[in-house]
ROZA-170706 format. One record per residue (C-alpha): residue number from 0; residue in one letter; x, y, z negated. Coordinates in nm, 4 decimals, decimal comma. Layout:
BEGIN
gukol NUM	zakol A	xx X	yy Y	zz Z;
...
REM end
This chain:
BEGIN
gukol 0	zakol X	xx 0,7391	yy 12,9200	zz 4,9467;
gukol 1	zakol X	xx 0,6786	yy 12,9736	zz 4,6051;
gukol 2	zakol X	xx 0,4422	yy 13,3158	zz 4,5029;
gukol 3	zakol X	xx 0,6028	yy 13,4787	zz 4,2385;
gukol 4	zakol X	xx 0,3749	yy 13,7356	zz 4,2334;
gukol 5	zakol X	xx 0,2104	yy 13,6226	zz 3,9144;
gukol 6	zakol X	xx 0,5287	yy 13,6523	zz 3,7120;
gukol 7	zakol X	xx 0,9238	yy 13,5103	zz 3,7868;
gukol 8	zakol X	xx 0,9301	yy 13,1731	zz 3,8312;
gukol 9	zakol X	xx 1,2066	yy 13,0561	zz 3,5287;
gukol 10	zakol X	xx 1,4697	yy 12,8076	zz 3,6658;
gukol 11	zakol X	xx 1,7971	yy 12,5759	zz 3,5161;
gukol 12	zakol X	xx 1,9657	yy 12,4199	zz 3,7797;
gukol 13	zakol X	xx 2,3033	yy 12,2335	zz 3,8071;
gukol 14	zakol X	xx 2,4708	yy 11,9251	zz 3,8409;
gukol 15	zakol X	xx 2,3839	yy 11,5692	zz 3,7370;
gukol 16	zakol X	xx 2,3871	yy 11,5135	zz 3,3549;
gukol 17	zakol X	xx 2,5142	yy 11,8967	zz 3,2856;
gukol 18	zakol X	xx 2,2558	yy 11,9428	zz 3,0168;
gukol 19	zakol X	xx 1,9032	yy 12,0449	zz 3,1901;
gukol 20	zakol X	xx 1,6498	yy 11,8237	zz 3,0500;
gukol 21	zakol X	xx 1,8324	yy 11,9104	zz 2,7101;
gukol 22	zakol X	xx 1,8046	yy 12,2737	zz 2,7950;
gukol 23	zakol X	xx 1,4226	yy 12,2381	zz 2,9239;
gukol 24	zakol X	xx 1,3517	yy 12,0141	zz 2,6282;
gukol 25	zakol X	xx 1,4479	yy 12,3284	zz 2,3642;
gukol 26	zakol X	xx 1,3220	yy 12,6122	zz 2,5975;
gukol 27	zakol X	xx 0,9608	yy 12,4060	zz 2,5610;
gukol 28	zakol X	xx 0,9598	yy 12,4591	zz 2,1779;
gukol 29	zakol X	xx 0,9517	yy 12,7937	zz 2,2104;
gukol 30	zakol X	xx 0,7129	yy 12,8446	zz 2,5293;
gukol 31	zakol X	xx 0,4038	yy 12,6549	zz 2,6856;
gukol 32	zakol X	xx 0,6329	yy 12,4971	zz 2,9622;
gukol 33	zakol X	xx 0,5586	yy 12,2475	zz 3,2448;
gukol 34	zakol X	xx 0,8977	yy 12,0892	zz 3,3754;
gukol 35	zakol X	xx 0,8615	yy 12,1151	zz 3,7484;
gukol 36	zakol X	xx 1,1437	yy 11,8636	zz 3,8527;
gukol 37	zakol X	xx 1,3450	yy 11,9931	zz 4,1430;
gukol 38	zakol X	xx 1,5674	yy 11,6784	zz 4,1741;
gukol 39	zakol X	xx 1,5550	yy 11,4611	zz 4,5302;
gukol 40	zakol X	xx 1,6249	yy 11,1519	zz 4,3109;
gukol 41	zakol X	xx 1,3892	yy 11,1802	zz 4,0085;
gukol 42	zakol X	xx 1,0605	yy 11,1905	zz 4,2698;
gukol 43	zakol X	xx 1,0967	yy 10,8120	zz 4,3150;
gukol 44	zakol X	xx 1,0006	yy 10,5350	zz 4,0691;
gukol 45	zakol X	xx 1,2577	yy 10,2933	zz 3,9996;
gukol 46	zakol X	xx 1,5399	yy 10,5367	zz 4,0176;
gukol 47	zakol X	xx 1,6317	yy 10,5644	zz 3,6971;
gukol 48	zakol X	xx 1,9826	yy 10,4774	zz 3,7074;
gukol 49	zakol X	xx 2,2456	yy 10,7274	zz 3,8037;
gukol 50	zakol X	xx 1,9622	yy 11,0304	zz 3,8243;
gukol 51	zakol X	xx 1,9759	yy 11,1185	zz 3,4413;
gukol 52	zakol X	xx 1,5525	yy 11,1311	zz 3,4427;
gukol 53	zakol X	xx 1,4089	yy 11,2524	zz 3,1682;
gukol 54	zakol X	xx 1,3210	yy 10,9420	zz 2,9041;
gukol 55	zakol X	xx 0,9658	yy 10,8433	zz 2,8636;
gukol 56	zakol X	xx 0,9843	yy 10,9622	zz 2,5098;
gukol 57	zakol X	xx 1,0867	yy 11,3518	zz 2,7070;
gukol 58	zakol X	xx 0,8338	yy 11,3329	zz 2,8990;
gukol 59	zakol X	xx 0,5896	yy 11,2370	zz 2,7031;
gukol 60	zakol X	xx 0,6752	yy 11,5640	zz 2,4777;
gukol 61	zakol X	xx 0,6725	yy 11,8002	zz 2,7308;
gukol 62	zakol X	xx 0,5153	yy 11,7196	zz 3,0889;
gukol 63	zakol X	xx 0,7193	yy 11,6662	zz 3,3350;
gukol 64	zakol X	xx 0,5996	yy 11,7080	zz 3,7314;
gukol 65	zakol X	xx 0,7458	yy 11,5740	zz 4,0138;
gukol 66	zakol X	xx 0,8830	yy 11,2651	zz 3,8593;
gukol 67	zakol X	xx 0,7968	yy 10,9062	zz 3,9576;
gukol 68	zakol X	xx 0,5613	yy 11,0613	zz 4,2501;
gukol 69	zakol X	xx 0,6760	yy 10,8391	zz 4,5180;
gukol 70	zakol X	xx 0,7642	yy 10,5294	zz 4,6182;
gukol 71	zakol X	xx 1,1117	yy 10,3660	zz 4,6842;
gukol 72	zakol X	xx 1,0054	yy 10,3124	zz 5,0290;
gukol 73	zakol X	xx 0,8560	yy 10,6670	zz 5,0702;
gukol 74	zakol X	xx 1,0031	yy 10,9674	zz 5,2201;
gukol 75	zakol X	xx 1,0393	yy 11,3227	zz 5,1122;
gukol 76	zakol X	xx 1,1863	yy 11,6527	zz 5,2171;
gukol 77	zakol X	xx 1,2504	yy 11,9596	zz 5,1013;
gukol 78	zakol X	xx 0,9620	yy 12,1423	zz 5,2961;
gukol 79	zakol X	xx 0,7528	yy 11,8328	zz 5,1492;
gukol 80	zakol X	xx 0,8603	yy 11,8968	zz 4,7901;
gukol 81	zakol X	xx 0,8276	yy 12,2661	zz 4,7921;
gukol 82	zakol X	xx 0,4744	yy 12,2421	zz 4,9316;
gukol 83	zakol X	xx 0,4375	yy 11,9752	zz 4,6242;
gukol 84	zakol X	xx 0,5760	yy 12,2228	zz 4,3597;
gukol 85	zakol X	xx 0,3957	yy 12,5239	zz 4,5110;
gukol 86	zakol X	xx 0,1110	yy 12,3327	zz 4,3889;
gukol 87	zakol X	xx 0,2574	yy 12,2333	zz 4,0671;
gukol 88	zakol X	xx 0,3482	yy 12,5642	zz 3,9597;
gukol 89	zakol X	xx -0,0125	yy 12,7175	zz 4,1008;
gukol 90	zakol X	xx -0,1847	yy 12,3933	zz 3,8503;
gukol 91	zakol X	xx 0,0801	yy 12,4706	zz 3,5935;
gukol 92	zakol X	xx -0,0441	yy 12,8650	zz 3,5795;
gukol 93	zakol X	xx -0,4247	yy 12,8099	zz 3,5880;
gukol 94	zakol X	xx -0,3890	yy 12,5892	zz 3,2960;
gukol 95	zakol X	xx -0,2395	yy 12,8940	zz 3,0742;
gukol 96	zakol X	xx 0,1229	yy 12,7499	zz 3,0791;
gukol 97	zakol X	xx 0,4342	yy 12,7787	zz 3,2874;
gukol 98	zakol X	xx 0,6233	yy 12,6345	zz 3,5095;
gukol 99	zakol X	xx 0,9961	yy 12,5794	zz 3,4483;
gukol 100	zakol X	xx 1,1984	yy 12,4730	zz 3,7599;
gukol 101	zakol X	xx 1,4212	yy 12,2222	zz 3,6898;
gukol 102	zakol X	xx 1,7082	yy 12,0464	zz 3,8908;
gukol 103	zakol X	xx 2,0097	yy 12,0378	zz 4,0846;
gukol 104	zakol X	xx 1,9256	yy 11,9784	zz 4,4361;
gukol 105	zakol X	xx 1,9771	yy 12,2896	zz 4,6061;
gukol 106	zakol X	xx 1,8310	yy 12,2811	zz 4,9238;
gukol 107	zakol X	xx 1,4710	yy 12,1956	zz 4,7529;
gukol 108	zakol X	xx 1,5260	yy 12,5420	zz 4,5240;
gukol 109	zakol X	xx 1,6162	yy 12,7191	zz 4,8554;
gukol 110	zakol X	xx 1,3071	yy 12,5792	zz 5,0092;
gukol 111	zakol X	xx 1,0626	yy 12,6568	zz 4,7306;
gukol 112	zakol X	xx 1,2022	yy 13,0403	zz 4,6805;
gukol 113	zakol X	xx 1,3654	yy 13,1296	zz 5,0018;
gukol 114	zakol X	xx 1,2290	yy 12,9088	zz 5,2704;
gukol 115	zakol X	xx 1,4150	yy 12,7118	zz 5,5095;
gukol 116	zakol X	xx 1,4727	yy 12,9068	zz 5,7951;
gukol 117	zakol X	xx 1,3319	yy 13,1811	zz 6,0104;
gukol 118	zakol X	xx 1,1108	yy 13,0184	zz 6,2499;
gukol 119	zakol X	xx 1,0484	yy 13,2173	zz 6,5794;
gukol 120	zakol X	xx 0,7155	yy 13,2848	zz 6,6868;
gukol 121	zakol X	xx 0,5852	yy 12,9886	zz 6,9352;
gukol 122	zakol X	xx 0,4842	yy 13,1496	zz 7,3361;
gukol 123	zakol X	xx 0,2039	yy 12,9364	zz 7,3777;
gukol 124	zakol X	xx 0,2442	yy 13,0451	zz 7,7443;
gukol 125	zakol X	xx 0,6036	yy 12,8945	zz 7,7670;
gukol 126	zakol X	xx 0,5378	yy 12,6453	zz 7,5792;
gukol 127	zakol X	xx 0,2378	yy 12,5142	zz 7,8244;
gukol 128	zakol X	xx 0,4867	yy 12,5867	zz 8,1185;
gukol 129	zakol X	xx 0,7681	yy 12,3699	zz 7,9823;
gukol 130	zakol X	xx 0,4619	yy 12,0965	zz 7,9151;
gukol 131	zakol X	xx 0,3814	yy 12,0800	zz 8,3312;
gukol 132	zakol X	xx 0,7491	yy 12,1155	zz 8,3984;
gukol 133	zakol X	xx 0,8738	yy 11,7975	zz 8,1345;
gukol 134	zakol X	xx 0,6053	yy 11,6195	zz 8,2575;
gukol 135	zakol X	xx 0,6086	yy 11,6480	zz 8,6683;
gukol 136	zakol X	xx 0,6972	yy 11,3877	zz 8,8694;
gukol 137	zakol X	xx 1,0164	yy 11,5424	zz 8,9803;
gukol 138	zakol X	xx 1,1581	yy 11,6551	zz 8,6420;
gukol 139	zakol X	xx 1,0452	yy 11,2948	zz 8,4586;
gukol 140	zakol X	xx 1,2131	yy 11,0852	zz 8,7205;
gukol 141	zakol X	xx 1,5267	yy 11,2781	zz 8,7267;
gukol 142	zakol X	xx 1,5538	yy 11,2737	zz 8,3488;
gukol 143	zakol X	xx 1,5256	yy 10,8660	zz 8,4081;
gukol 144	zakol X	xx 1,8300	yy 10,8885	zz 8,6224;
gukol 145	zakol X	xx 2,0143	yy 11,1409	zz 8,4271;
gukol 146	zakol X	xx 2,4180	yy 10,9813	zz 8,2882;
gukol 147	zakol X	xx 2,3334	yy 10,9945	zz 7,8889;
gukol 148	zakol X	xx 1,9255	yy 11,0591	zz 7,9037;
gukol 149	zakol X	xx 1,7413	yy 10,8926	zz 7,6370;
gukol 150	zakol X	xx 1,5715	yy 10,6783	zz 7,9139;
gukol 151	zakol X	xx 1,8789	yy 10,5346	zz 8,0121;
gukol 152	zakol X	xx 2,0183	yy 10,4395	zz 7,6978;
gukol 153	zakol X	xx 2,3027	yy 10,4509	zz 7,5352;
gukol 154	zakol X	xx 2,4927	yy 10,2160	zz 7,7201;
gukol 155	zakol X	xx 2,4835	yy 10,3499	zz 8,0424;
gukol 156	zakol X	xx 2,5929	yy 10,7029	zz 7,9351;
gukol 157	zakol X	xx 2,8713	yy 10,8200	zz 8,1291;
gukol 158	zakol X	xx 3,2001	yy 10,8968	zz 7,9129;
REM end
């Protein structure tokens, strides 16, 4: 999650082709910006069709993070891009200039500034029970013969 402690974190989101870049673009000749892209799309080279990216000529006037990163083949998440932008926006800082969130996928700006979810706190003692228990002889061979367990496959799975 995103630490906002050394000053807010400045962010245009919104739908596909509603403006952004253009906004970012103006914003940047005004302030020492870094675009930090926060669009599931615009990580992957070769997408550049149907994703609005930002034109090289964009880019190349104000830098852009987060775009082109990965691979078509390549996947990402939004706990893997927020950990990426955390560190984008950290760089961004220490180099005297800041970060401007843009992008319209919603679950990646929920990720970087609100997390995903409350995780509970793990009982290693439970946790090491359920271990011996899954993996007894009893409890593994009756999951084998259970109607719609993974070990019997989806075919034999009982209506």
């Amino acid at each position: 999650m995103a630490d906002s402690s050394a000053g807010p974190i400045r962010v245009i989101c919104g739908p596909t082709a509603a403006g952004k870049t253009g906004l970012a673009l103006r914003l940047a000749q005004h302030a020492e910006v870094v675009v930090v892209s926060a669009d599931s799309r615009q990580l992957y080279r070769r997408f550049d069709i149907g994703t609005a990216k930002p034109t090289p000529d964009e880019q190349r006037a104000v830098r852009h993070l987060g775009i082109d990163v990965l691979d078509p083949t390549e996947r990402a998440s939004a706990a893997w891009w927020a950990d990426r932008a955390d560190t984008w926006i950290r760089e961004t800082r220490a180099s005297g200039r800041e970060p401007l969130v843009v992008g319209g996928t919603g679950l990646y700006l929920r990720a970087l500034f609100g997390g995903l979810f409350d995780e509970p706190e793990l009982d290693a003692e439970r946790r090491a029970a359920l271990g011996v228990e899954v993996t007894s002889s009893r409890t593994a061979s009756s999951i084998g013969r259970a109607p719609c367990s993974p070990a019997a496959g989806a075919r034999r799975c009982a209506p």
